[in-house]
N, C-alpha and C positions, 0 to 999 in steps of 0.2 A: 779529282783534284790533281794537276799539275805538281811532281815535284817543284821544290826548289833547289839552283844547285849555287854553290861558291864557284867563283871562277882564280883559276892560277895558273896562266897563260903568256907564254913569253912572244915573240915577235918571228921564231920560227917557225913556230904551228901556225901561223896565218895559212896556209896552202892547204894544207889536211883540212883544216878548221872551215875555209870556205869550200873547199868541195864538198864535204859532211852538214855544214850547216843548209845548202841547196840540196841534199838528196831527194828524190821523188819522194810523194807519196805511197804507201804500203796500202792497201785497200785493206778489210777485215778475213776474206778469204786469205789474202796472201801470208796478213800474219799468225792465221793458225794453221797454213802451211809450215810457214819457216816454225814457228812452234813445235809441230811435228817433225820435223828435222832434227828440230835439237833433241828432242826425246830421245831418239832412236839413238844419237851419241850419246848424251847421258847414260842412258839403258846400259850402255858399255861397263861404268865404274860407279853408278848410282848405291849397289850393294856395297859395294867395296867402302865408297865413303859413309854411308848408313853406319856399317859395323864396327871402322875405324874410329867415326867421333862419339857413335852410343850414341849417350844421354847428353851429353855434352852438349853446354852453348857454344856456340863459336861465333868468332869475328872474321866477316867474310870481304877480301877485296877482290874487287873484277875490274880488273885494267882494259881499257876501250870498249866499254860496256856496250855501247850503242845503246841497243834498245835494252837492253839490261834482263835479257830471255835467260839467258844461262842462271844468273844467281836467284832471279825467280822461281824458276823454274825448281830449284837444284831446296828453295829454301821450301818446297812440299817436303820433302824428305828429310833436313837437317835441322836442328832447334838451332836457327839463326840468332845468336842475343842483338846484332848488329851487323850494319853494312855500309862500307863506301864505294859507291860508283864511279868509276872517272873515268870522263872520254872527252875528247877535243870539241866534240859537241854538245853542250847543254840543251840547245835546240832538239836535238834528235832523244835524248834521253826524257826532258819533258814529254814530245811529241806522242811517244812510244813506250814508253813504262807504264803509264795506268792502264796502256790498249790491253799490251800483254798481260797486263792482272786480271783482265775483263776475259782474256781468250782462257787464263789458266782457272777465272772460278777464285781469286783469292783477294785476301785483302790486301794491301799494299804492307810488305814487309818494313823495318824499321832503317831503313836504309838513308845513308846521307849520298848528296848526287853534286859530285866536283867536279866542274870543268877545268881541263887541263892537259899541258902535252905531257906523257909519259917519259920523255928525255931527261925531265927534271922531275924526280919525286922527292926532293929534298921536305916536299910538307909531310913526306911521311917516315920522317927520321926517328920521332922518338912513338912511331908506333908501333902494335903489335899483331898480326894476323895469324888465323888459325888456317883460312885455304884462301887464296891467291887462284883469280880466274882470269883467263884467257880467251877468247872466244873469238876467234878468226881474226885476230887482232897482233899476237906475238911478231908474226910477220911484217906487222907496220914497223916494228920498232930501227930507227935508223943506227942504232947501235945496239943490234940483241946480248951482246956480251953486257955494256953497260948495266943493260935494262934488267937483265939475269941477277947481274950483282946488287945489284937495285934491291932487286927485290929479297934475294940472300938476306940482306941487313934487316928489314925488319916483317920477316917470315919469322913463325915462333916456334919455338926450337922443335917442337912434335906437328910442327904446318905443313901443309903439303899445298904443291902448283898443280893444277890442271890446265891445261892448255889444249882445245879439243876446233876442228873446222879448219886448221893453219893449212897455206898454201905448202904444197909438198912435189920435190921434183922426183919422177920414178929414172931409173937410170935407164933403160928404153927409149925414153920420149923427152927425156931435159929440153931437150934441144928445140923441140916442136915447143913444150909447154913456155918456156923464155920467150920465145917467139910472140906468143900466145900474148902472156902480160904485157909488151911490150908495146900489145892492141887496145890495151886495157881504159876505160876512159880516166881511171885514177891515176895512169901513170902518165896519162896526157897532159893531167892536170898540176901535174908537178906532186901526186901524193906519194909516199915512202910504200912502194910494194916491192916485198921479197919473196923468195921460193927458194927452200932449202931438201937437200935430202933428209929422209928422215935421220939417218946417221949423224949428218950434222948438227941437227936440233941438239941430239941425244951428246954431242960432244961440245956443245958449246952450257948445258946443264952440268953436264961433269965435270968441267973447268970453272963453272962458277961455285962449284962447291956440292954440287947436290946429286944423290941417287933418281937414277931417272929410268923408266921403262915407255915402251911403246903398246899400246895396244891397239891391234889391228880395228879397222872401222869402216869396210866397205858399205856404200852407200846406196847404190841401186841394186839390183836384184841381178844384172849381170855381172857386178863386181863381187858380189858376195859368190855366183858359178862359179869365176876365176879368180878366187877368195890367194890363191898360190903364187898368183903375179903381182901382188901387190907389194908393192918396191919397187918392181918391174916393170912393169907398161903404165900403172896407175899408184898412187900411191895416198891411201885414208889412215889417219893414224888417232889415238887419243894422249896427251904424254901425260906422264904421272912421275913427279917428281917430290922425294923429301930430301931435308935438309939435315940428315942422320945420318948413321949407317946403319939404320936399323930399318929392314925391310919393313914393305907396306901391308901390313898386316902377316900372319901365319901361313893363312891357306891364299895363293894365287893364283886369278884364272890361269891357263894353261897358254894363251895364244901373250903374255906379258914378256918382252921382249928387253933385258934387261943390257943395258950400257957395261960394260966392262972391261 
């Protein structure tokens, strides 16, 4: 069965909205490829968030969900009590949500599915989230500070952001990689794409209020070789941000790379 989602959608997302609602088809291989992609980030802070929420239900958002892989994904692991989805495509999240329940084996989590541009999240003023997801998506945002703050307000006070897949410039190859986007057919199409260093991610999370770390996240097998130029030639990161000063948990992995 096809989600159903609410729409609340202003008259600037038309361009995101139309290039997202026409995207190709994913055949079934492709999507338990990209499936396994996301695992392999996951696998990154999967323990990390297991031990931080326990037994704990939680209320989980994932801002430009698309196929909505990430919080499926992530809800094997977490006692999810709830979920809102939102992305500029309802199309693509119907499309694509029960595929990925089909590829991961599960039933479809209790999740509500809102289409909407993330510029305006005023519908979610008076609510309250436990983790806040990202998933190659942070980078859309046409005003990441906003969006930070945004989402500040109704993060819940022990909540944490994941933000995992973001476009990242290495200081080596800015230059090429800008380039690069600039060939992009989303930016042809008039969509919101950015590319920040990861430093800047990590300072624009620290001026919206929040503790923020990086963790390293190379992706092929010759990135992971040259696991020591990453910021440098290539740059894979996962961020992990709370809204405390209270470290994320006691014990951290060792490659956690903290804003200060």
């Amino acid at each position: 069965m096809k989600p159903d989602a609410k729409i609340i959608l202003n008259s600037t997302a038309n361009t995101d909205k139309r290039f997202y609602d026409e995207e190709r088809e994913y055949s079934d291989e492709a999507l338990r490829q990209f499936v396994n992609k996301q695992s392999a980030y996951i696998d990154q802070y999967r323990a990390l968030l297991a031990d931080y929420f326990g037994s704990r239900p939680i209320r989980v958002l994932e801002l430009g969900a698309g196929t909505c892989a990430l919080s499926l994904s992530l809800s094997q692991s977490l006692i999810v009590q709830s979920g809102v989805m939102f992305d500029i495509s309802a199309i693509r999240m119907k499309q694509y949500a029960p595929r990925i329940c089909q590829v991961l084996g599960i039933s479809p989590p209790p999740f509500e599915y809102v289409e909407g541009d993330f510029s305006d999240l005023s519908c979610f003023a008076k609510e309250k989230f436990d983790l806040i997801l990202f998933d190659a998506s942070l980078h859309h945002a046409r005003s990441i500070w906003n969006l930070l703050s945004a989402c500040k307000s109704f993060l819940a006070a022990d909540g944490i952001i994941v933000a995992q897949r973001e476009q990242y410039l290495a200081r080596l190859t800015a230059g090429w990689a800008l380039n690069r986007l600039m060939g992009m057919d989303e930016v042809r199409s008039g969509v919101s794409e950015n590319a920040y260093l990861r430093e800047q991610y990590l300072y624009y999370l620290r001026v919206c209020g929040f503790d923020a770390c990086a963790i390293a996240a190379p992706e092929t097998r010759f990135q992971k070789l040259i696991f020591f130029l990453n910021g440098l030639v290539f740059s894979k990161w996962v961020l992990i941000a709370k809204s405390s000063d209270e470290l994320i948990g006691d014990e951290l992995p060792q490659n956690l790379i903290f804003a200060r």
